[in-house]
SELUMDO-645993 format. One record per residue (C-alpha): residue in one letter; x, y, z. Coordinates in steps of 0.25 Angstrom, whole numbers. Example, Ala and Ser with C-alpha at 12.3 -4.5 7.8 and 13.67 -1.06 7.14 Angstrom:
vovo rest A&c1 49&c2 -18&c3 31
vovo rest S&c1 55&c2 -4&c3 29
//
This chain:
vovo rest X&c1 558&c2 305&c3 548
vovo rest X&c1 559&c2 317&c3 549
vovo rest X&c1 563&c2 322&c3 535
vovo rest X&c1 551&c2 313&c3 531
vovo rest X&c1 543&c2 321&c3 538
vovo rest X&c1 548&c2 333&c3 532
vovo rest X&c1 546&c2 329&c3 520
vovo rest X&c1 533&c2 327&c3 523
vovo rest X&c1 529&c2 340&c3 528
vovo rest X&c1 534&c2 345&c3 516
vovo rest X&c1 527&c2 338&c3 507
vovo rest X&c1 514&c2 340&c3 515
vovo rest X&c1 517&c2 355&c3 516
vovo rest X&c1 521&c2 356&c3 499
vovo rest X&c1 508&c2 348&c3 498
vovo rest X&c1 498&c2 358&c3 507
vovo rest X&c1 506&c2 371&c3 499
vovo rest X&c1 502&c2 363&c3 486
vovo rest X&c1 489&c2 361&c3 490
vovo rest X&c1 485&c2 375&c3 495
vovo rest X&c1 492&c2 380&c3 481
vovo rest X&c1 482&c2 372&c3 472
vovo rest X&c1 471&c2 375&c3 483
vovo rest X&c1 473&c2 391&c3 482
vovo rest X&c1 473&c2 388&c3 466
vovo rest X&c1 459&c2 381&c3 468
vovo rest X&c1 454&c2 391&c3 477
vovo rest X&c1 459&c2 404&c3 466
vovo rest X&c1 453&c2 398&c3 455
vovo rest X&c1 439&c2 396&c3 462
vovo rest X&c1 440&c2 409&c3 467
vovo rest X&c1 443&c2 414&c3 452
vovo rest X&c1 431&c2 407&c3 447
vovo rest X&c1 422&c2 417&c3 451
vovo rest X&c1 413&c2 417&c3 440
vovo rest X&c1 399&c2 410&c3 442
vovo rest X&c1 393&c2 400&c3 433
vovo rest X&c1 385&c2 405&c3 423
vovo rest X&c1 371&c2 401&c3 420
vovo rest X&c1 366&c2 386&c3 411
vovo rest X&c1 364&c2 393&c3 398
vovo rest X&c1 353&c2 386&c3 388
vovo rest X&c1 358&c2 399&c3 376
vovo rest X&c1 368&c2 394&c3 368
vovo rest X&c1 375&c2 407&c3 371
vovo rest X&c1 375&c2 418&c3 380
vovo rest X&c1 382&c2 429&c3 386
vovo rest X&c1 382&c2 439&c3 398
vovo rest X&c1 389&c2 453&c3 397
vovo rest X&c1 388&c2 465&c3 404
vovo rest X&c1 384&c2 477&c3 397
vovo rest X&c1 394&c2 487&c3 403
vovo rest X&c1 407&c2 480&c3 405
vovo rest X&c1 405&c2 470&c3 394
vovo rest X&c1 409&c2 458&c3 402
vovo rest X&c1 404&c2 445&c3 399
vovo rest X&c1 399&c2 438&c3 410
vovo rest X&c1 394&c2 426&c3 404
vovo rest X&c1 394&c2 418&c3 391
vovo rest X&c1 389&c2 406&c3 384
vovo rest X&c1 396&c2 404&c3 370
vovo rest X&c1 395&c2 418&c3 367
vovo rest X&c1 404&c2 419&c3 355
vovo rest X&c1 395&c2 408&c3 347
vovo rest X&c1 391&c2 413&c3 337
vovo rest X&c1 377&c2 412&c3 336
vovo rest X&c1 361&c2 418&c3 328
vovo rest X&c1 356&c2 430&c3 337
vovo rest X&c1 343&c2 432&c3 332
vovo rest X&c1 337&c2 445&c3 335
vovo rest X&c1 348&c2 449&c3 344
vovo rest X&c1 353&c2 455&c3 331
vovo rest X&c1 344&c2 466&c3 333
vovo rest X&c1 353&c2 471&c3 345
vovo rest X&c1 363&c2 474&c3 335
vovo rest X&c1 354&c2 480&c3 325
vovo rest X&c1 348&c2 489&c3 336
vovo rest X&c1 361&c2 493&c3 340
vovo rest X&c1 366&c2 497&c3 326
vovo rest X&c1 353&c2 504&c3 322
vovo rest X&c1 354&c2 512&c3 333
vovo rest X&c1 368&c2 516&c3 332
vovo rest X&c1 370&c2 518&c3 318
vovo rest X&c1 355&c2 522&c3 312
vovo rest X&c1 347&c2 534&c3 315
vovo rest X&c1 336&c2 530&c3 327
vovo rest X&c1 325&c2 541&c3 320
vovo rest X&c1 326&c2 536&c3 306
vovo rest X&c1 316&c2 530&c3 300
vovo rest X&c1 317&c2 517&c3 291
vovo rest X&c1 311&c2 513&c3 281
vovo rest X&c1 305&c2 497&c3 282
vovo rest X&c1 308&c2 489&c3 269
vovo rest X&c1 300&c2 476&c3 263
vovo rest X&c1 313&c2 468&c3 269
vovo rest X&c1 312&c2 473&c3 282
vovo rest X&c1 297&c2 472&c3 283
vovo rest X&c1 299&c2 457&c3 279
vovo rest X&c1 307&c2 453&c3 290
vovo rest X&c1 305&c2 440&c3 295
vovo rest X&c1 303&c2 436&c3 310
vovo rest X&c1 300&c2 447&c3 320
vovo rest X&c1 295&c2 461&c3 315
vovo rest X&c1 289&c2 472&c3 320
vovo rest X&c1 280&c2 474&c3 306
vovo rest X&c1 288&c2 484&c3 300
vovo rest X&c1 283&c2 486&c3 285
vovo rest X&c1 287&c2 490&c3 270
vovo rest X&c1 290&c2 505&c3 270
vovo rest X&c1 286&c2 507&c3 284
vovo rest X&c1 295&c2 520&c3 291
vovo rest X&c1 301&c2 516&c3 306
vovo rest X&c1 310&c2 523&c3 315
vovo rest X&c1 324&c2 515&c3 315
vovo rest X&c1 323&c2 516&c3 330
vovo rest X&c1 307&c2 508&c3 330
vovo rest X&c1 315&c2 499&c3 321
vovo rest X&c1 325&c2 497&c3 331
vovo rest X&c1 314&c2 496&c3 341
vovo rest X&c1 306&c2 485&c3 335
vovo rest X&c1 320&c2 477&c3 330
vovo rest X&c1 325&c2 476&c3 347
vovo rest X&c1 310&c2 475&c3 353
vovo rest X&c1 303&c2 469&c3 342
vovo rest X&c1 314&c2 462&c3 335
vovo rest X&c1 309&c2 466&c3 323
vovo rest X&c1 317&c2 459&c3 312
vovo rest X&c1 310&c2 471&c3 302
vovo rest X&c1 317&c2 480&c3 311
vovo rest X&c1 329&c2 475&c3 310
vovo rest X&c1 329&c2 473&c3 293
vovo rest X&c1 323&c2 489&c3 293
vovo rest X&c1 335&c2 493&c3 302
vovo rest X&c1 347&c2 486&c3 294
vovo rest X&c1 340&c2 491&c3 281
vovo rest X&c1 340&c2 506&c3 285
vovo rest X&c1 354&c2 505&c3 292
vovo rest X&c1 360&c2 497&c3 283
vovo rest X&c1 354&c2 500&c3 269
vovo rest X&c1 350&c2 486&c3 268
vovo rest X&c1 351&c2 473&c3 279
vovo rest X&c1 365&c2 468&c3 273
vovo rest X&c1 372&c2 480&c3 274
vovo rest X&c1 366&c2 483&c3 288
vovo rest X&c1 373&c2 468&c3 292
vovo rest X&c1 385&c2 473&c3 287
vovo rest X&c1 385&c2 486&c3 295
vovo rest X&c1 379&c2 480&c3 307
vovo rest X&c1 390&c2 468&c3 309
vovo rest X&c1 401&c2 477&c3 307
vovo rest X&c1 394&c2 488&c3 319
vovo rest X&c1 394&c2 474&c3 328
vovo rest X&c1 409&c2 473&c3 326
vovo rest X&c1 414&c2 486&c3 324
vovo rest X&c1 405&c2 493&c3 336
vovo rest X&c1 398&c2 483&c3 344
vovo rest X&c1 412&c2 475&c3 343
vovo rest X&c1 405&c2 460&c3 341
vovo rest X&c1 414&c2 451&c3 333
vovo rest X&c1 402&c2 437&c3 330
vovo rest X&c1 391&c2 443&c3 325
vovo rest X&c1 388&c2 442&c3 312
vovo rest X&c1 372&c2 449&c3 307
vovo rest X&c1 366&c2 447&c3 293
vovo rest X&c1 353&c2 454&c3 299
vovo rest X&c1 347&c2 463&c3 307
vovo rest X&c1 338&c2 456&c3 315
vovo rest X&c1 344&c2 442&c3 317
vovo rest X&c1 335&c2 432&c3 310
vovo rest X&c1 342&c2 419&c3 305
vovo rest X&c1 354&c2 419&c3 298
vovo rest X&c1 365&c2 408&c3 299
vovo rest X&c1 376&c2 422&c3 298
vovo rest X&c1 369&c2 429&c3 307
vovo rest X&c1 377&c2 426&c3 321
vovo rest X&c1 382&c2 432&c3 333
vovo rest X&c1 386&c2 430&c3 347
vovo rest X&c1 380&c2 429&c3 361
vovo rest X&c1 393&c2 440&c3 366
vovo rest X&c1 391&c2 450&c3 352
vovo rest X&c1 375&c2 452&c3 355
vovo rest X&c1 379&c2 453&c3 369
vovo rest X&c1 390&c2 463&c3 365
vovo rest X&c1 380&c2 468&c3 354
vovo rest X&c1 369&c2 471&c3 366
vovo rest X&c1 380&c2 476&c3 374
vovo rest X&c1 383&c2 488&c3 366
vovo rest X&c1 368&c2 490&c3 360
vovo rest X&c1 363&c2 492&c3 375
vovo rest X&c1 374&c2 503&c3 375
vovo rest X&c1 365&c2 511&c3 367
vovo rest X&c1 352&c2 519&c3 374
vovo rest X&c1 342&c2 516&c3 362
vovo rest X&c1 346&c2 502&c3 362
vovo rest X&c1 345&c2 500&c3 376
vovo rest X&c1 332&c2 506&c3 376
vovo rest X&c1 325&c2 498&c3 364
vovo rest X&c1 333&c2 485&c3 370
vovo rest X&c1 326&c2 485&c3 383
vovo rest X&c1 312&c2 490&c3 377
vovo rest X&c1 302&c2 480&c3 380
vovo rest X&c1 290&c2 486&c3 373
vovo rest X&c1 287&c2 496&c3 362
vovo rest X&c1 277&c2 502&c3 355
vovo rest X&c1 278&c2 501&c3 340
vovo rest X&c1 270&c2 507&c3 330
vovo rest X&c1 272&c2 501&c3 316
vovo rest X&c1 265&c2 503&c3 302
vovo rest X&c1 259&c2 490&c3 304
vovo rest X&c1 261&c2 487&c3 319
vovo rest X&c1 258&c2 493&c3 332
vovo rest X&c1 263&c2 486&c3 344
vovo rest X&c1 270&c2 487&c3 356
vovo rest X&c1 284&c2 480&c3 353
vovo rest X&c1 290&c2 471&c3 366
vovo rest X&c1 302&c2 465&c3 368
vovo rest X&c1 304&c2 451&c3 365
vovo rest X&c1 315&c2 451&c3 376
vovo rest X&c1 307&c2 442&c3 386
vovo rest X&c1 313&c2 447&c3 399
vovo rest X&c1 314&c2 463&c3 394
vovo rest X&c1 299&c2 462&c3 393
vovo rest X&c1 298&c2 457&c3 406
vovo rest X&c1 292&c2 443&c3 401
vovo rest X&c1 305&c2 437&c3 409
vovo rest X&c1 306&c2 444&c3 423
vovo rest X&c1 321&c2 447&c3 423
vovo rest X&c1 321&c2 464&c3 430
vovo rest X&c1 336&c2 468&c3 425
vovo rest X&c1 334&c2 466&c3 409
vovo rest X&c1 333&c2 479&c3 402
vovo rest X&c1 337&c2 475&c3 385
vovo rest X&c1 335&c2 462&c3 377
vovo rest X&c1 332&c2 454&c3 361
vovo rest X&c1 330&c2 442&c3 361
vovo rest X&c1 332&c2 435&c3 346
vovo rest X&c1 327&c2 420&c3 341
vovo rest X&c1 328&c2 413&c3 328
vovo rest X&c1 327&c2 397&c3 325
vovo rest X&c1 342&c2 399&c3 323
vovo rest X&c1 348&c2 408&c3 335
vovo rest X&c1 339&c2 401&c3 346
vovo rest X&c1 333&c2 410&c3 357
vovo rest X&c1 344&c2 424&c3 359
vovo rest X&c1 342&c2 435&c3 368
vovo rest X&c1 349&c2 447&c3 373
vovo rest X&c1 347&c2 454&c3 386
vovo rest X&c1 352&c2 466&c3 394
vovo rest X&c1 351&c2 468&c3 408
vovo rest X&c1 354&c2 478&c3 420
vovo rest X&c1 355&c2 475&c3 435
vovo rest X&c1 365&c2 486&c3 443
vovo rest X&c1 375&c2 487&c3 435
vovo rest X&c1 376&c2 475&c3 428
vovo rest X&c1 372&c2 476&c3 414
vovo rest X&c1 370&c2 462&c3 408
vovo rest X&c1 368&c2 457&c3 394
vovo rest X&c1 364&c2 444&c3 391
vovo rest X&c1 362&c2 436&c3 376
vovo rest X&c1 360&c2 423&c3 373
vovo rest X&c1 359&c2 416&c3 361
vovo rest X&c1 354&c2 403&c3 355
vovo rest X&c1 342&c2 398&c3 367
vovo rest X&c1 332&c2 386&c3 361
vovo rest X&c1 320&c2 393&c3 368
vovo rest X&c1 316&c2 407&c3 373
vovo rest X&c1 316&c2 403&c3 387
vovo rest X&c1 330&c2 399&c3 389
vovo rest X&c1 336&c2 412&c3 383
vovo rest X&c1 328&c2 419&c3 394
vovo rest X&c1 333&c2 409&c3 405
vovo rest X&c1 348&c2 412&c3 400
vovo rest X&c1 346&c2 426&c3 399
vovo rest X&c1 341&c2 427&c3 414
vovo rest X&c1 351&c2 419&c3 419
vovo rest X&c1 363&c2 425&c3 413
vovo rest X&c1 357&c2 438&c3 416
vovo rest X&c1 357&c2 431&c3 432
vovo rest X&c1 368&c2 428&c3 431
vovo rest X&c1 375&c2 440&c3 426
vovo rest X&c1 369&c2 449&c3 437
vovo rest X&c1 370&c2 439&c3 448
vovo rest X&c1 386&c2 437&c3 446
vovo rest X&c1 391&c2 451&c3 439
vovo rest X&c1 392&c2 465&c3 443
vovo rest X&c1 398&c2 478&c3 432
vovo rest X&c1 404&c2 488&c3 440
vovo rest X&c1 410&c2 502&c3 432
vovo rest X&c1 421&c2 511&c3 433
vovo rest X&c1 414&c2 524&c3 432
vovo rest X&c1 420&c2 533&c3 421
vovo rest X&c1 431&c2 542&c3 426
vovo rest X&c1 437&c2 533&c3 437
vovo rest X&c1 451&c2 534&c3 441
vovo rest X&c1 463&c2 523&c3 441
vovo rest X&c1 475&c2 527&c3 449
vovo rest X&c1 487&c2 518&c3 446
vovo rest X&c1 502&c2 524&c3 452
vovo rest X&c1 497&c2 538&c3 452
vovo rest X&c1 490&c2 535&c3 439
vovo rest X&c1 474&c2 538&c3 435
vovo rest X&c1 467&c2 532&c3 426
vovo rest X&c1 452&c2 536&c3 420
vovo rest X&c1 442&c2 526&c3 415
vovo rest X&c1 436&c2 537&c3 405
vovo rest X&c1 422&c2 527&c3 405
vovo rest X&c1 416&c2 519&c3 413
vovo rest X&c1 421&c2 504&c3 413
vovo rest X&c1 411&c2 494&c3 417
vovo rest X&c1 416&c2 479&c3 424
vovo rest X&c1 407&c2 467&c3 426
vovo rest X&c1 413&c2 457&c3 437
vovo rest X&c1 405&c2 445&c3 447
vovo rest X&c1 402&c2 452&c3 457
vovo rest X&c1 408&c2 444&c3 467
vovo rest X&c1 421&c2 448&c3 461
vovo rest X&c1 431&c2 459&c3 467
vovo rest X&c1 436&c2 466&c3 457
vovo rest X&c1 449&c2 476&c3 455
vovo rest X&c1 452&c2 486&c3 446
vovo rest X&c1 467&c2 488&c3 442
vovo rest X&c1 474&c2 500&c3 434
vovo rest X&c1 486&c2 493&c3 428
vovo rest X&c1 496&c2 505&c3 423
vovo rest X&c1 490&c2 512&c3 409
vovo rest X&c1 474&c2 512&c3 412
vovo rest X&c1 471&c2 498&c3 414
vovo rest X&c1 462&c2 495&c3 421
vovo rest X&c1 458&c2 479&c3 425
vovo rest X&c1 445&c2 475&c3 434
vovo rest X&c1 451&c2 464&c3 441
vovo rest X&c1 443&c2 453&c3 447
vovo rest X&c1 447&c2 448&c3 461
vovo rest X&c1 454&c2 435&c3 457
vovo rest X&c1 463&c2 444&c3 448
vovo rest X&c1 456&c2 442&c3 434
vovo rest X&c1 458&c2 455&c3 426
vovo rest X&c1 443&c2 456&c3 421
vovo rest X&c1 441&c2 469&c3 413
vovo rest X&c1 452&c2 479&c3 408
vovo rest X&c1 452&c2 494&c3 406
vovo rest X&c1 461&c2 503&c3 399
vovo rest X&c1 459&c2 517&c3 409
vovo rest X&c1 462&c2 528&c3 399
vovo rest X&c1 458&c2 545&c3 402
vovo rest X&c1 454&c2 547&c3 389
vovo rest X&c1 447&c2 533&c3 384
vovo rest X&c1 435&c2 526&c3 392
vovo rest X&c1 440&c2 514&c3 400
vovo rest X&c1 439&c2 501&c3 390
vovo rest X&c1 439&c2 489&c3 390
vovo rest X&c1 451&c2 481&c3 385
vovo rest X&c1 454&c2 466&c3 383
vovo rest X&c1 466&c2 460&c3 390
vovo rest X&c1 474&c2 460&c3 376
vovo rest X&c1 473&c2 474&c3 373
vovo rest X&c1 478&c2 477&c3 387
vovo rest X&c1 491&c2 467&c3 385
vovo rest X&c1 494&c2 476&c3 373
vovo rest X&c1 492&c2 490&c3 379
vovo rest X&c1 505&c2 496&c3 380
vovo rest X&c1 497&c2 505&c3 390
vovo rest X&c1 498&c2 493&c3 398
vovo rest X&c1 507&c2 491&c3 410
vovo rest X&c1 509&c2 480&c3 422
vovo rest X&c1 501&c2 485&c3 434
vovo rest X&c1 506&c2 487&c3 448
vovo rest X&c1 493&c2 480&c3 455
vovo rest X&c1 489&c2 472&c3 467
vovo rest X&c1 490&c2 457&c3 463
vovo rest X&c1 479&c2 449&c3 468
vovo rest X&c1 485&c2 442&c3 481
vovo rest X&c1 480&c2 429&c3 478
vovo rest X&c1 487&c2 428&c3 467
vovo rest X&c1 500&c2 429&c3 472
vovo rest X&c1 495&c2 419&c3 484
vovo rest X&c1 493&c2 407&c3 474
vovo rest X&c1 506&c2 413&c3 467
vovo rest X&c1 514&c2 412&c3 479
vovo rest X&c1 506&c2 397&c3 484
vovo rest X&c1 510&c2 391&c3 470
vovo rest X&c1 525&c2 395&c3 469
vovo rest X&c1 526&c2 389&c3 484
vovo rest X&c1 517&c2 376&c3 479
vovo rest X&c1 525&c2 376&c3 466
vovo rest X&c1 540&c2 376&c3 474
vovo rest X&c1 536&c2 368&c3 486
vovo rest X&c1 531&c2 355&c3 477
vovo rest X&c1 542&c2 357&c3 467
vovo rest X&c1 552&c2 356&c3 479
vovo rest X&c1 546&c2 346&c3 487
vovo rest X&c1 545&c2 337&c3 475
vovo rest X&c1 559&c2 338&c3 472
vovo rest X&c1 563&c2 336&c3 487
vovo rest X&c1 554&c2 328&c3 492
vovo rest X&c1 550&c2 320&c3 479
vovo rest X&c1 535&c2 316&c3 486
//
């Protein structure tokens, strides 16, 4: 009786240890999943990044590749700003004063400012605009394509977008992604005189043969939907691309932008819009590294020479950890390594994926505190693991 009851107590005992094993498994994984639900989407795509640090925070089949509409015009703003002169003055041709769609009434021969064409292409959406543009920069629209496409990858550093015009009317070539306009926007905002024409919400325009008052067409910027924190945004539509729109927005220090691409009405991209940007604000938080911060590490500094920008929920702890060589990682409480830096005197602090770092020779082990819960489910799965293998070979129950 009483070896029977000795083997009971050890098969109860092996039992609870198995059982508060699995339990600490269930009970980490829950905690890991710290990430909320984000919003029922009626846009066939969509995405979230923060401006600063370039996290994504939220997507909906943003790599499909899909017809922007006038969201083009964000990367032909971008490119006329950078590459062309602002105070030049262009010439209008018959082509461009033939535009289809919307226009701000440029005609033949008429002499405009690159920057009013610039103007009336993001506030206006003039399609005109955007023909007078590629024609002066380019020599002719095609060649302009050419030039434009290659800028995208080479200096914006998109890789699914492909534009045959300036302006984004129909054509079955002409496709792009909800993360390359949000990538697009992101790197177009980093420019003053884009940021300024981006959030305009009305402008006087005096043309040869129409003098108005230009306002947005950006429902919220102009204040038609309440939403306080929106400061940019071009919205597009053709039969085609369904309903797209783009929008920035700044609360603290949280810098959002938000596309989505492909709505069957005008009303749901708006409903979308607001909820990611909701949800964005209501979960997330960027905090910096102010340029010129020192890492010590075994009697060693290291310099961000720039200042590096994370995004993390704001209910997470975060850690940062200086491995050996200038690596820096943000670490989130449950041990997930979520943004990596290479700390360097002489070169800002960038950001660099996980397979450049595994083939840095600059890279070494680091000597750093490991997250205790960690080893406790180590430990508790070794003990689990032993006690069941040997109780079923002793016991056999």
């Amino acid at each position: 009786m009483e070896l029977i009851g000795e083997n009971k107590m050890r098969k109860i005992t092996i039992t609870i240890i198995a059982f508060l094993g699995l339990s600490s498994l269930v009970s980490i994984h829950t905690y890991a999943s710290l990430s909320p639900d984000g919003p029922s989407l009626k846009s066939e795509a969509a995405i979230v990044i923060e401006a600063n640090s370039g996290e994504i925070i939220f997507e909906k089949n943003s790599d499909k590749k899909l017809y922007p509409a006038s969201l083009t015009k964000i990367a032909t703003a971008i490119y006329a700003i950078e590459k062309g002169n602002l105070e030049d003055v262009v010439t209008v041709s018959r082509n461009a004063r033939d535009a289809e769609g919307t226009t701000v009434f440029l005609e033949e021969g008429e002499e405009v400012p690159l920057i009013r064409l610039i103007q009336g292409l993001l506030i206006n959406s003039g399609n005109d605009a955007g023909i007078s543009i590629g024609e002066h920069l380019g020599g002719n629209v095609e060649q302009f394509m050419v030039n434009l496409n290659t800028y995208l990858k080479s200096e914006v550093g998109v890789q699914n977008t492909n534009f045959v015009n300036p302006h984004g009317l129909f054509d079955a070539q002409h496709t792009t992604t909800a993360e390359d306009l949000a990538k697009i926007t992101q790197y177009a905002t980093k420019n003053k005189v884009f940021r300024e024409i981006f959030g305009t919400k009305t402008l006087d325009w005096e043309g040869e043969t129409w003098d108005t008052t230009l306002i947005t067409h950006h429902k919220i910027l102009k204040e038609e939907i309440p939403y306080s924190d929106v400061t940019g945004g071009k919205n597009g539509y053709v039969n085609q691309s369904g309903f797209t729109l783009a929008t920035t927005a700044q609360r603290d220090d949280l810098s959002l932008i938000v596309v989505t691409l492909n709505s069957n009405n005008e009303d749901d991209e708006y409903k979308d819009t607001i909820s990611l940007l909701d949800y964005g604000f209501d979960n997330y938080k960027t905090e910096f590294i102010e340029k010129g911060s020192t890492f010590n590490l075994n009697n060693e500094k290291y310099t961000n020479s720039d200042t590096i920008a994370y995004t993390t929920l704001k209910v997470d702890k975060i850690k940062k950890q200086v491995e050996k060589g200038g690596i820096l990682n943000i670490v989130s409480q449950n041990g997930e390594v979520l943004s990596t830096y290479k700390l360097n005197k002489n070169s800002p602090g960038k950001l660099i994926n996980s397979s450049e770092l595994k083939n840095s020779s600059n890279t070494e082990e680091v000597k750093v505190s490991i997250n205790q819960e960690k080893i406790s489910l180590f430990v508790m799965i070794i003990i689990t693991i032993t006690l069941l293998i040997g109780g079923i070979r002793k016991y056999r129950f």
